[in-house]
C-alpha positions as CSV (number, residue, x, y, z in Angstrom):
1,X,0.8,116.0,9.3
2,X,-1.7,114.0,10.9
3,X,0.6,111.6,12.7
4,X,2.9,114.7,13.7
5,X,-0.1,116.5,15.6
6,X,-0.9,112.7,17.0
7,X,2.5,113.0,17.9
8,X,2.0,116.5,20.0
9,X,-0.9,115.0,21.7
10,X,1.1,112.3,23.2
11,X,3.7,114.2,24.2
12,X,0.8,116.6,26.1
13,X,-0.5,113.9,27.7
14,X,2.7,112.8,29.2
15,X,4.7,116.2,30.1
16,X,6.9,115.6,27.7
17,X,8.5,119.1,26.1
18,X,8.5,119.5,22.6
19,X,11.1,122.3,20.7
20,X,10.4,123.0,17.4
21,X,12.9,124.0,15.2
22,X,11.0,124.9,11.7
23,X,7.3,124.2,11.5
24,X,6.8,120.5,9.7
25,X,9.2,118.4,11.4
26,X,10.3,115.6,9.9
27,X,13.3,114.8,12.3
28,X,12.3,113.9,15.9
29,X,14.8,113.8,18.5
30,X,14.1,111.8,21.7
31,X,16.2,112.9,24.7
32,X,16.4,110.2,26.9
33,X,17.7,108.8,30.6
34,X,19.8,106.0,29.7
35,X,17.6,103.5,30.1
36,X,14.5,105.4,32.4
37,X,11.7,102.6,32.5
38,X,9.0,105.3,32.0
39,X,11.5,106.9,29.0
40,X,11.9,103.4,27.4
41,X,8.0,103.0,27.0
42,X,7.3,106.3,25.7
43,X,10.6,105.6,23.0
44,X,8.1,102.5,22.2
45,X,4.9,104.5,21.9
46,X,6.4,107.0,19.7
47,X,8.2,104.6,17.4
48,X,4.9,102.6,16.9
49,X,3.2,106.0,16.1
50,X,5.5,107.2,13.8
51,X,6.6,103.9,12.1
52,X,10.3,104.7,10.9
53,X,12.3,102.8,8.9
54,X,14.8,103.0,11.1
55,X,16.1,104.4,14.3
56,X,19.2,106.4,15.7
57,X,20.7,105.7,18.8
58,X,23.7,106.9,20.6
59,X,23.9,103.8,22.8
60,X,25.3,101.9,19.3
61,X,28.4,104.2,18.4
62,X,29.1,103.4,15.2
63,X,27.4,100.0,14.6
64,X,23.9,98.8,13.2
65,X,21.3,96.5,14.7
66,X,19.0,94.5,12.5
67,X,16.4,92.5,14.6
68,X,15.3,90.4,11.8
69,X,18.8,88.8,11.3
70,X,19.7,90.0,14.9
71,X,22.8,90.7,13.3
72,X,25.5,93.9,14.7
73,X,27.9,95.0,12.0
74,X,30.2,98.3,11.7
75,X,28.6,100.8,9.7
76,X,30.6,100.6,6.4
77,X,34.0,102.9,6.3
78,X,33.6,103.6,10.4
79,X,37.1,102.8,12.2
80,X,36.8,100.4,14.9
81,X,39.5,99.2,17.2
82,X,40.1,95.6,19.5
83,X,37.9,97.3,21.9
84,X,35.1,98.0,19.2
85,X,35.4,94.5,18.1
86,X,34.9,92.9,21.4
87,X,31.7,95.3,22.0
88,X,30.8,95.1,18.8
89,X,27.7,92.4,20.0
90,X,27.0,93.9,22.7
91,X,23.6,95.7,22.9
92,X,21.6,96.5,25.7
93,X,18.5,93.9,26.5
94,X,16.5,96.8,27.0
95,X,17.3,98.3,23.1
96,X,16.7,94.8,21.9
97,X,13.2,94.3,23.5
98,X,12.1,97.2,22.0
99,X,13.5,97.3,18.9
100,X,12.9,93.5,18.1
101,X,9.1,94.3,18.4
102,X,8.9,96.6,15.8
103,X,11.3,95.0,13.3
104,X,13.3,98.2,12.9
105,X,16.7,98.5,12.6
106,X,19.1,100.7,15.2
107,X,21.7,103.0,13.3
108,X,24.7,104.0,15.3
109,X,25.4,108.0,15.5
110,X,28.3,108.3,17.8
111,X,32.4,107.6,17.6
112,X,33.9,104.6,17.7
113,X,35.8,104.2,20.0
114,X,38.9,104.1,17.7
115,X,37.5,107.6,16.6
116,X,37.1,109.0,20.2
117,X,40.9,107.5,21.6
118,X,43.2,109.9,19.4
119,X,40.8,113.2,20.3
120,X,41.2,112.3,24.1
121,X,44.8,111.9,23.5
122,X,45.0,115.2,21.9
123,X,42.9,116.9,24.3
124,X,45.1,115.4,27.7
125,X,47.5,117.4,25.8
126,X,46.6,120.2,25.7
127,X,44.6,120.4,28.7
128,X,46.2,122.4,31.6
129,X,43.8,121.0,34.1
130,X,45.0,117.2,35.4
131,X,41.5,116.0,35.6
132,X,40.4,112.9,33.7
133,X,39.4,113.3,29.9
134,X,36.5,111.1,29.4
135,X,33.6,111.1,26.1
136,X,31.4,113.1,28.2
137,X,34.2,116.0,29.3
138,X,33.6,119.8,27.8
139,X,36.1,119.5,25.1
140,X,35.0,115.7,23.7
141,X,31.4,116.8,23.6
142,X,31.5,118.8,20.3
143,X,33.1,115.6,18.1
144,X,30.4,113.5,19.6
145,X,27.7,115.7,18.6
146,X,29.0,116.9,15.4
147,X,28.8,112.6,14.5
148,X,25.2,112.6,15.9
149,X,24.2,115.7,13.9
150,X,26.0,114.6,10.6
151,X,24.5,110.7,10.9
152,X,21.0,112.3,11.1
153,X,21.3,114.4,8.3
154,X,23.2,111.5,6.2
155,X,19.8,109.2,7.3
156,X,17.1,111.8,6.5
157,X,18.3,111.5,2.6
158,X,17.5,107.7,2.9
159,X,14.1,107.8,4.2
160,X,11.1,110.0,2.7
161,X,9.3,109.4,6.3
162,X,9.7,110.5,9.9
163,X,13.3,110.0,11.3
164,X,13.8,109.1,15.2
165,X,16.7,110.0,16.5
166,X,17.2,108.8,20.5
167,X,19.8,110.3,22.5
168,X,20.7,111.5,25.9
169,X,18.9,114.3,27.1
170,X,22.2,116.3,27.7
171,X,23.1,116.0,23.9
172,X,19.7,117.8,22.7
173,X,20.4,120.8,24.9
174,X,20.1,124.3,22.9
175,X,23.4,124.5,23.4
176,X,24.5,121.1,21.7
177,X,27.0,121.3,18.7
178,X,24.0,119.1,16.8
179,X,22.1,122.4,16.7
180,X,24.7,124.4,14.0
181,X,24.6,121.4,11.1
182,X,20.6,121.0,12.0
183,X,19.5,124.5,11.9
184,X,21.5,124.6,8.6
185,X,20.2,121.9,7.0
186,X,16.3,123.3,7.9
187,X,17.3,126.2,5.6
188,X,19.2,124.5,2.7
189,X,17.3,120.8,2.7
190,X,14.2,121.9,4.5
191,X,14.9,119.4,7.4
192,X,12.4,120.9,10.2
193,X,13.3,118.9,13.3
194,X,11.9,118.3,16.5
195,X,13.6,117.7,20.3
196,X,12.0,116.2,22.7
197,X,13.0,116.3,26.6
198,X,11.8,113.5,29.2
199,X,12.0,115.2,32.9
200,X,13.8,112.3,35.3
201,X,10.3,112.3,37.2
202,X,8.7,110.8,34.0
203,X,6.0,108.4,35.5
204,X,5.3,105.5,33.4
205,X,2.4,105.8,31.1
């Protein structure tokens, strides 16, 4: 409780907004700017407060970081195509640096790539309008977000600590599918949560 009202503080003293969604949150979602320099440190300040045992991140898809081995592997049953397998390395500097500091591992929340290709498939399908289906179009969003929202329900059974899950700001918006499978599981597991927003004119602390 302690390190949760710590938490509050530093997110007061940096204009960062805090939605609570039950009142002892366990689960605390970081909205992010891809790779903001002021949002990066603050990622770093609350991981070293909170001390998880691991983190999610949407940057990974469906693969795991371990800086101790500095190894990237599929998370186990996740289909992964040619194109997953050529990425599959491929983690930004900026995730490493912080990540590697820490010791803690990165778990991927969001499709494959193998995953996302047959949905945007079906959705050029059926879409009337010719313009280009991409992961971030209206009718991908939901699958994305169901996978976030499902990964960080699946990880809050494997920790008894705090849970950070990092993610673009867009994806923690009230109106993201991740709020339906959350909200639920606050009343049937007791998995209070927390999202947090960086504004883009973060300064650096």
């Amino acid at each position: 409780m302690a390190t949760m009202d710590a938490l509050r503080v530093l997110c007061k003293e940096r204009g960062i907004t805090q939605i609570l969604y039950g009142a002892q949150p366990r689960l605390i979602i970081v909205g992010e700017t891809h790779d903001h320099p002021a949002h990066l440190e603050n990622e770093r300040s609350i991981v070293q407060l909170l001390q998880p045992e691991f983190v999610l991140h949407e940057a990974l898809g469906g693969r795991t970081y371990d800086p101790e081995t500095q190894e990237t592997k599929f998370l186990q049953g996740v289909p992964h195509d040619r194109y997953d397998d050529m990425v599959r390395d491929d983690i930004p500097s900026t995730l490493r640096n912080l990540f590697d500091d820490f010791g803690v591992p990165i778990i991927g929340m969001d499709l494959t790539n193998a995953e996302l290709a047959p949905i945007v498939k079906l959705v050029k399908r059926t879409r009337r309008s010719k313009q280009d289906v991409t992961s971030h179009s209206n009718e991908i969003l939901p699958y994305r977000e169901s996978r976030m929202a499902a990964r960080m329900i699946e990880y809050s059974s494997r920790t008894s600590g705090p849970l950070v899950a990092i993610m673009g700001n867009f994806h923690r918006r009230p109106t993201s599918a991740i709020h339906g499978p959350l909200r639920e599981a606050v009343l049937t597991i007791g998995l209070d949560y927390m999202c947090i927003y960086q504004p883009k004119s973060s300064s650096q602390p």
